[in-house]
Structures are given as C-alpha cells and as structure tokens.
N, C-alpha and C positions, 0 to 999 in steps of 0.2 A: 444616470441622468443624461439626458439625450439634449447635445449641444446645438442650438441654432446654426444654422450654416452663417446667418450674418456673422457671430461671433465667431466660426472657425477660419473665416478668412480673413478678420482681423487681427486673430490671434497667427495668421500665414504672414500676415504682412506687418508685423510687430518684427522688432530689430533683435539680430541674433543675441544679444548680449541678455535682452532681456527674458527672451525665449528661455535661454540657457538657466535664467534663475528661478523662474518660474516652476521649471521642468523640475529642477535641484531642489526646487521646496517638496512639489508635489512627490516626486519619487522617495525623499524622505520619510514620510507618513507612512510608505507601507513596507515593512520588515520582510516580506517576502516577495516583493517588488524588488529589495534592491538584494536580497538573496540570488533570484533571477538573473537581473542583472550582472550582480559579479560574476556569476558563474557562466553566463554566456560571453561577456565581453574582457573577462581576466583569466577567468580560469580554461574555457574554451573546455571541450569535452574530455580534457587530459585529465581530471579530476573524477570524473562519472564514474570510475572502477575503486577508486579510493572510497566515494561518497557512499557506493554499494556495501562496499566492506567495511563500514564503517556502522550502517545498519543490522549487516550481517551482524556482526559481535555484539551487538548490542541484543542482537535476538538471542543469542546465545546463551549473551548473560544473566538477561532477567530469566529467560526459561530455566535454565539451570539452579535459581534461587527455587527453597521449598517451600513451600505453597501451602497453605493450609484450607485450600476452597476452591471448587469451583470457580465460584464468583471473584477470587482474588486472579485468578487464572484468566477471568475474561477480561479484567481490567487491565491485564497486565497486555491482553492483545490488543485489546482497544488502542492500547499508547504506541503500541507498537506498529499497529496500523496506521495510527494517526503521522509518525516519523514516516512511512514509507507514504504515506499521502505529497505528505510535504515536499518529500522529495522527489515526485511525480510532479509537484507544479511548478518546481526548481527547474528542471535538468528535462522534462519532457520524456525520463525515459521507462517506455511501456514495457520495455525485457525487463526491465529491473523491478517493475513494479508486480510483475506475475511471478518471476523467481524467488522474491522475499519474500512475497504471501507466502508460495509452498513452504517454503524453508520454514518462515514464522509458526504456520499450522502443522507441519510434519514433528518440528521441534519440541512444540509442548506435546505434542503424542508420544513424541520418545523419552518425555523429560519427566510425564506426571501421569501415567498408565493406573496408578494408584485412584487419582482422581477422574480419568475419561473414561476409566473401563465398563462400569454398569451405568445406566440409566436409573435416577431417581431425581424425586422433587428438588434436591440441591443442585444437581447436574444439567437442571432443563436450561435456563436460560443460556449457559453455557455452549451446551451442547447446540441448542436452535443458533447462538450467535455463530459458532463451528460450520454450521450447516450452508447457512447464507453465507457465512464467507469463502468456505468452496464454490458456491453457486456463481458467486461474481467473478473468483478465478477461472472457472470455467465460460463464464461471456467473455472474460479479455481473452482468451486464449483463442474462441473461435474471430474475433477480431483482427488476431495474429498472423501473419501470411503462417501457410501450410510448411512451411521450409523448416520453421521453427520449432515445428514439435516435438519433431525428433531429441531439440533440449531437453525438454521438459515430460518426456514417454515415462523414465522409473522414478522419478520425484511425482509425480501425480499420479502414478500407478502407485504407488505407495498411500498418497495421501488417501485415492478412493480407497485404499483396504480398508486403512484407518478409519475414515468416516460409516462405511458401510459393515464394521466389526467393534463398534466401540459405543459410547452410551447417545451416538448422534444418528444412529442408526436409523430410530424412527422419522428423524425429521430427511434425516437423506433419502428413506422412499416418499416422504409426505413430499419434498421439492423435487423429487423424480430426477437425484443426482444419480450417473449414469455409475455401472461397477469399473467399468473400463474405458481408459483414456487411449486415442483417439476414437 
C-alpha cells in the first residue's frame, strides 16, 4: 500500500517516542522482519556461517532418512528449499543460497539412486521439480561475479552428471540444461 506523502511527513514530524512505538508494533507482526532484524543489528554477519551449517545438516539429515517415493523425496526438497529461501531474505546471502541448492540436489542424488535412477510415471514430477531447480541454480550462478565459480566448478560438475544421467534426463534436454559447467 502506497503511503500519501502528506502522511509520511507527518509521520517524519511525529515525536521520537512515539515513532519508536509505532515502529515496535509494526515490526512485531512480521516474524521474518524481525528475524532480519536480529540478525543484522545483533548478530551482524558473524552468524551467517553458523546459519549456513545449520541448513547444511539439516540437508543431510532428512536426505539421509529412507524414502519410500519419489514424491516423498520432492517434498522433502520443497521444505528444504523453502529453509534456504528464508534464509536468503534473512541474511541476503546469494553464496549460500547457490551452495545449499547444490548440496540439497547433489545429496538426494547420492542418498536415494534407488529412487532417481530410471525415469517412470512415479519419478516425473520429481524429476521435472529436480530439473527447474538446476535451471534456477544455474540463473543465480550466472548472476554471480565470475570469480566465484571456480567455488562451485566440481559440485555442479557433479550435479550436471547427475541430472544429465539419471531419470531427469529428459526434462534436462527439454530445459536445454547445459552437460558442463562453466
């Protein structure tokens, strides 16, 4: 909602005290507002490698749980996505948010080979979910300065194998994901 300028220089020339509470109510309402906040104005970026490894293990550990589905597999990346989302609009931070995809995607590849290996009508939505989430790892990465690839050359040389050798195969020529990273 787009505020009046008449009201935003009323609200500039309202007394600090009340400013203060105002601001203290509104910032309350939003859980990931004041996640933000702590994390810029208390925790300052000394936390960001913690927050990392913190998702990291958690990839670890639902992938490592056994699976009985495809589809229990996508939902498991879905949450797992959605954790690293979050902490994308926490913390701002765009390496971390291309290093956990790979990790997340490499992981269940090395975790349930049983389940990604052939292509079949159980494996599709799976696999196309598998597909487009390479495709958006690979946008953030060319978004990335060049410097940085060099991070990320055998984790995504990995993942294309995986994509381009497993039941996602077909949707990785259908989105024209490339075999080889850079």
């Amino acid at each position: 909602m787009a505020i009046p300028d008449s009201l935003k220089k009323a609200i500039v020339q309202m007394p600090a005290k009340d400013k203060d509470k105002l601001l203290l109510r509104l910032v309350g309402k939003d859980p990931l507002l004041v996640d933000r906040l702590n994390f810029e104005l208390l925790e300052g970026s000394d936390t960001l490698l913690e927050r990392r490894a913190a998702i990291r293990n958690r990839i670890i550990k639902i992938a490592g749980m056994s699976q009985y589905s495809p589809g229990w597999l996508m939902m498991d990346m879905r949450s797992l996505s959605g954790d690293i989302t979050q902490h994308v609009k926490i913390t701002k931070d765009k390496y971390g948010e291309i290093e956990l995809s790979i990790q997340m995607v490499n992981t269940f590849f090395e975790n349930h080979p049983d389940l990604l290996t052939k292509y079949s009508s159980r494996s599709d939505k799976c696999s196309l979910y598998i597909a487009k989430k390479v495709q958006t790892i690979l946008k953030l990465l060319t978004k990335l300065d060049e410097d940085y690839y060099v991070d990320f050359e055998s984790e995504m040389g990995k993942l294309l194998r995986y994509v381009h050798s497993m039941c996602t195969k077909p949707y990785a020529r259908e989105l024209d994901i490339p075999e080889e990273w850079p």
